[in-house]
Each structure stands twice: as structure tokens, then as C-alpha cells.
Backbone as CSV, one residue per row, in Angstrom:
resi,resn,N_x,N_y,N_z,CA_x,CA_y,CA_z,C_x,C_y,C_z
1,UNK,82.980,95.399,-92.798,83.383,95.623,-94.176,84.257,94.455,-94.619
2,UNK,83.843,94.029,-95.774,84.738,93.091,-96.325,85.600,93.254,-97.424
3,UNK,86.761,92.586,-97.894,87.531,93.374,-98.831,87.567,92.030,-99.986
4,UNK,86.675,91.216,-99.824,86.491,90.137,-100.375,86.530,88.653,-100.186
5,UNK,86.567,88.044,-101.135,87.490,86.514,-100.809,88.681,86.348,-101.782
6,UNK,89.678,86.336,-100.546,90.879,86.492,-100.848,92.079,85.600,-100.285
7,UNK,91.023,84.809,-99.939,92.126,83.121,-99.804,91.490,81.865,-99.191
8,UNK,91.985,81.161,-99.926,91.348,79.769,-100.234,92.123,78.783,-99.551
9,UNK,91.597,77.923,-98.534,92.812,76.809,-98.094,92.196,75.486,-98.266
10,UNK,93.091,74.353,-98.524,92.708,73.149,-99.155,93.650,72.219,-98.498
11,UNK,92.356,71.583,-97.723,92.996,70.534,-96.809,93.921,69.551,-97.703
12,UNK,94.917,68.870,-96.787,95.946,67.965,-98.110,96.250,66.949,-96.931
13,UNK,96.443,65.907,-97.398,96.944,64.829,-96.866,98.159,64.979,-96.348
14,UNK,99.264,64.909,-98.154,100.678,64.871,-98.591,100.903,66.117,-98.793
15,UNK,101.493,67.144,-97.527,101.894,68.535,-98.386,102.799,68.254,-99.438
16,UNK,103.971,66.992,-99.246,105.233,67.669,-100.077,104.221,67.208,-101.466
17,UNK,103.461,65.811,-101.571,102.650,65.819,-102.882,101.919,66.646,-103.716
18,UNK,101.399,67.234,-102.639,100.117,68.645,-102.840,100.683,70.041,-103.238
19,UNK,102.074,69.953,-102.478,102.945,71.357,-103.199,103.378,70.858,-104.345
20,UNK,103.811,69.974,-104.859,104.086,69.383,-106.350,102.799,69.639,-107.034
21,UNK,102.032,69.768,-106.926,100.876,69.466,-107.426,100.339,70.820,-107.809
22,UNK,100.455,71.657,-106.807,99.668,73.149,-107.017,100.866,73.799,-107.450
23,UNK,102.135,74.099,-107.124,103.106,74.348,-107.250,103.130,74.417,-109.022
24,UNK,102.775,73.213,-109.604,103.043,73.289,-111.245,101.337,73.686,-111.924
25,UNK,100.492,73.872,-110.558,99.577,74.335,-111.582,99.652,75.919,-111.114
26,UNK,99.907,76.824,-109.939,100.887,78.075,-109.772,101.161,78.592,-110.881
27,UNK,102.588,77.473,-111.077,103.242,78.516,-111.568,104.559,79.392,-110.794
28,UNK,103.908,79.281,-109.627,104.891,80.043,-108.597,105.561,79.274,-107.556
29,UNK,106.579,79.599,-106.933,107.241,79.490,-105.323,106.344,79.753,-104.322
30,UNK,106.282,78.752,-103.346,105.588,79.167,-102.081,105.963,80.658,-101.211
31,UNK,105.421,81.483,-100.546,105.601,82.430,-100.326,106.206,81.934,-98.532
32,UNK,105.385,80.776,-98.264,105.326,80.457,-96.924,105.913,78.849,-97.166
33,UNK,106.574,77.793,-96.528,106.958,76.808,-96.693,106.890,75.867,-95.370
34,UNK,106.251,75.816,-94.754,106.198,75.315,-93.565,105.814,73.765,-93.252
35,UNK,106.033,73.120,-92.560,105.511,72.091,-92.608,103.846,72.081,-92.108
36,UNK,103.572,72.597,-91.283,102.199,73.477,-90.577,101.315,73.850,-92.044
37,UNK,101.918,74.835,-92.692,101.489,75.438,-93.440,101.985,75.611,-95.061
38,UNK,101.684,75.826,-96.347,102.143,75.647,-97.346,101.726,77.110,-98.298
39,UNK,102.125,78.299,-98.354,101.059,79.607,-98.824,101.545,79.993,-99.840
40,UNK,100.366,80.186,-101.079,100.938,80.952,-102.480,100.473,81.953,-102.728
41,UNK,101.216,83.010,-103.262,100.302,84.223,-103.730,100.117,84.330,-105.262
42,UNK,98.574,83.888,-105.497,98.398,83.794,-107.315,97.448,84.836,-107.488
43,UNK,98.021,85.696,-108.386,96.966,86.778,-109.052,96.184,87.299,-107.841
44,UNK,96.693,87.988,-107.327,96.079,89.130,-105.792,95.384,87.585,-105.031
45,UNK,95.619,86.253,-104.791,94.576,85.744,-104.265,95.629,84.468,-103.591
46,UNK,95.484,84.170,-102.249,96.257,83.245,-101.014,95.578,82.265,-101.363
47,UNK,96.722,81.196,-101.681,95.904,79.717,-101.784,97.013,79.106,-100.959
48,UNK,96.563,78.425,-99.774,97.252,77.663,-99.005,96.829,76.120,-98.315
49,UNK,97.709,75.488,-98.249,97.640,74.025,-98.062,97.696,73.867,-96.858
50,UNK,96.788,73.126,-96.432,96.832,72.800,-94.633,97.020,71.429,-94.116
51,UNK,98.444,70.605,-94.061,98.286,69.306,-93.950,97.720,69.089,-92.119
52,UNK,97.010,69.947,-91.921,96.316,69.353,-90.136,94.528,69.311,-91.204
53,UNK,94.525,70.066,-91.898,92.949,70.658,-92.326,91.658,69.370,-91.909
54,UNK,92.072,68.581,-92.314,91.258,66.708,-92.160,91.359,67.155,-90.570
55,UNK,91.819,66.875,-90.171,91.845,66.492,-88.266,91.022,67.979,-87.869
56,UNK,91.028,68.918,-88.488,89.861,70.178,-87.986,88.512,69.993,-88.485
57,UNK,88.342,69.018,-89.451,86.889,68.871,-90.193,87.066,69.112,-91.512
58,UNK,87.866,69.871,-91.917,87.823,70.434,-93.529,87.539,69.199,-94.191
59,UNK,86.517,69.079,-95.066,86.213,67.758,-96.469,86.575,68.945,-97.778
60,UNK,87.022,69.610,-98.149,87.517,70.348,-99.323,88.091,71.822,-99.262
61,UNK,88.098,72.436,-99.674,88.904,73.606,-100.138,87.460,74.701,-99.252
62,UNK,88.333,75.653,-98.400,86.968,76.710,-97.464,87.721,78.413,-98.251
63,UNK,86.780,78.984,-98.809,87.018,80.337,-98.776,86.787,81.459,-97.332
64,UNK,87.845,82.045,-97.466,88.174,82.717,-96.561,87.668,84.417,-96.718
65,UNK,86.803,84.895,-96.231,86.387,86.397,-96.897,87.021,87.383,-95.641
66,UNK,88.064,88.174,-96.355,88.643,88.896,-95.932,88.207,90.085,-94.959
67,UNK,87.992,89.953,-93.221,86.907,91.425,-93.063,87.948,92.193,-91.984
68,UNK,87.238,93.381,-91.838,87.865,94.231,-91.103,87.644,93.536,-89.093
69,UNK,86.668,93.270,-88.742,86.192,93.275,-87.396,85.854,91.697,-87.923
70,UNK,86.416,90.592,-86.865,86.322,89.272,-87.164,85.137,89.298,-85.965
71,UNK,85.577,89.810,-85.284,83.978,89.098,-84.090,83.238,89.921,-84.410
72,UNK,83.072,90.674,-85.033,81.165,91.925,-85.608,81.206,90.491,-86.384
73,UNK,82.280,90.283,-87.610,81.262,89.291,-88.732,80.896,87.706,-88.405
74,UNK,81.697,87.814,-87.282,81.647,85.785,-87.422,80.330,86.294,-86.428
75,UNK,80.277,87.141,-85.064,78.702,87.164,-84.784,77.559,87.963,-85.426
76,UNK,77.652,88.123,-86.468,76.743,88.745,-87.412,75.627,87.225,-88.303
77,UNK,76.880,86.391,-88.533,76.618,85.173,-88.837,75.952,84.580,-88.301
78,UNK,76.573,84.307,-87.259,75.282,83.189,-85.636,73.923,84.120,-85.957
79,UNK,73.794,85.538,-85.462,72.911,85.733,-85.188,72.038,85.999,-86.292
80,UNK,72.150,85.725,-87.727,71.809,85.059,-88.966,71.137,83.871,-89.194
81,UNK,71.851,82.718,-88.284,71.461,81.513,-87.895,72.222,80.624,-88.900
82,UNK,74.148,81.382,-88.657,75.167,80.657,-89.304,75.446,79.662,-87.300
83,UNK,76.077,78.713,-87.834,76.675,77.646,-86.697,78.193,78.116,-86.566
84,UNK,78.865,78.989,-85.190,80.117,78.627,-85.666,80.926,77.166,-85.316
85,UNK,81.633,77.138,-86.344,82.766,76.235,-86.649,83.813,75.941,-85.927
86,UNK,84.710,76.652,-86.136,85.797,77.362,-85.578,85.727,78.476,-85.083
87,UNK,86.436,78.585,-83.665,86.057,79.956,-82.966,87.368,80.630,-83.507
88,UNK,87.042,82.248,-83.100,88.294,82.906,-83.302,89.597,82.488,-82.410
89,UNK,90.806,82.105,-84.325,92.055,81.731,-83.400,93.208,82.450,-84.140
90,UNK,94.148,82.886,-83.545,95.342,83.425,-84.104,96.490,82.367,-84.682
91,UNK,96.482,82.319,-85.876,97.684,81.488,-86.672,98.582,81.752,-86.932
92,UNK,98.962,82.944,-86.565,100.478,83.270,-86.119,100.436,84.847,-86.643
93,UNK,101.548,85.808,-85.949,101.407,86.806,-86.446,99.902,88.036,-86.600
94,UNK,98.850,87.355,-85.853,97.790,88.541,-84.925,97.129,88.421,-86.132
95,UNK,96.941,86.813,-87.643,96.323,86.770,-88.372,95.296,86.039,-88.006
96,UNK,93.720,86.597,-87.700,92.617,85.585,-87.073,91.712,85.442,-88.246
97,UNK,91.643,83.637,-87.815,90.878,83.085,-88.599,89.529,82.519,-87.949
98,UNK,88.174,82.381,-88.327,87.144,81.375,-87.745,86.263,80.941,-88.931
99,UNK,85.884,79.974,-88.614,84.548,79.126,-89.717,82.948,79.102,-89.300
100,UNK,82.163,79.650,-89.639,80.820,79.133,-89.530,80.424,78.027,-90.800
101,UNK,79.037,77.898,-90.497,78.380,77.275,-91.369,77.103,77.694,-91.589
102,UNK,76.553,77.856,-92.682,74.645,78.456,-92.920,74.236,77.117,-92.691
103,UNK,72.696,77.226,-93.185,71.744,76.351,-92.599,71.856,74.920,-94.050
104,UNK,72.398,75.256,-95.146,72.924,74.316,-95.828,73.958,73.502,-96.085
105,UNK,74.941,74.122,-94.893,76.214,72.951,-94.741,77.117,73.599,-95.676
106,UNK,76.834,75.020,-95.885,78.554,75.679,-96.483,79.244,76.289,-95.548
107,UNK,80.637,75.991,-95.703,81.319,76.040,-94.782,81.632,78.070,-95.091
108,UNK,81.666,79.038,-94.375,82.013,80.330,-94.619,83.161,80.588,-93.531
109,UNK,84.391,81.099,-94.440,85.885,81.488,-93.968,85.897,82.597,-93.454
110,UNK,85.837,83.125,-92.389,86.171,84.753,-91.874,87.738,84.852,-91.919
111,UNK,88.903,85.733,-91.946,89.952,86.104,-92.006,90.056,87.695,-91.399
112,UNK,90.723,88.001,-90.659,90.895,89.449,-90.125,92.811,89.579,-90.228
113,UNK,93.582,90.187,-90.912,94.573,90.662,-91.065,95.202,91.634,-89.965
114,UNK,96.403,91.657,-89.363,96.391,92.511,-88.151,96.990,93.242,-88.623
């Protein structure tokens, strides 16, 4: 079950540039401030900045679809004949993230909330 897409992360070079940057198009305070990590909460929806994102592969901004069971959906995917990406990893706090890819080179965000 999925509860949507409900957060978006966007690889950045320059966090402190990139938080200037989203920060005045926000509107809001970071919720999260990290050097690791940069997280906003806009209108029910996580937009966060990843200054490692380049050194994992990210070339733009990956939606993240929110599911209940991360290994039913990320292997629901493969056996679809999605590629995974990123295997399941915990980013702190028992929040798991992984990436596949379909057969056209879109990148698809799994997210599982603990």
C-alpha cells in the first residue's frame, strides 16, 4: 500500500546555496538542518536537499512514494523488470529508503516510515 508521493529530494552541490535558494522559494524554515541533510515540510509534502546526492548517482530531483512494506515494493519492482538502484538503507531513525529504475531510465523512490 502506498500513501503516495510524499517527498522529493534534490541533489545540490552548495547546500548553504541551495537552502538560500529553496528556503525563499518555501517560504519556510528547515525542519531538519544538517550538514548530511537539508528537510522542508511544504504543504503535506518533504522536500529535501542532499549535498552527497551526485556521489550516489542522483542527475536531478527523485520522488520518493511513500509505502507501507519497503521490500514487498522495491521487490515487486525487480520482479516487474524495475533495476534496483539503491538497496534498502536506513537514514537514520528506522527511516528506509531504496531506488529502482524501469526499463526507461526513471529513477522510482521507495520510502518506508518506521
Amino acid at each position: 500500500m502506498t500513501a503516495g508521493m510524499r517527498t522529493i529530494m534534490y541533489p545540490v552541490a552548495d547546500l548553504d546555496a541551495a537552502k538560500g535558494l529553496y528556503g525563499a522559494l518555501f517560504g519556510v524554515e528547515p525542519y531538519m538542518d544538517e550538514p548530511y541533510y537539508v528537510g522542508y515540510n511544504v504543504a503535506d509534502q518533504n522536500i529535501g536537499l542532499d549535498p552527497n546526492g551526485h556521489s550516489k548517482g542522483m542527475s536531478g530531483p527523485t520522488g520518493y512514494w511513500h509505502v507501507d512494506d519497503i521490500k514487498a515494493a522495491l521487490d515487486g519492482l525487480v520482479a516487474r523488470g524495475a533495476a534496483k538502484v539503491q538497496e534498502i538503507n536506513d537514514v537514520g531513525g528506522g527511516k528506509l529508503i531504496a531506488t529502482a529504475q524501469d526499463a526507461d531510465g526513471n529513477v522510482i523512490g521507495l520510502l518506508q516510515m518506521p
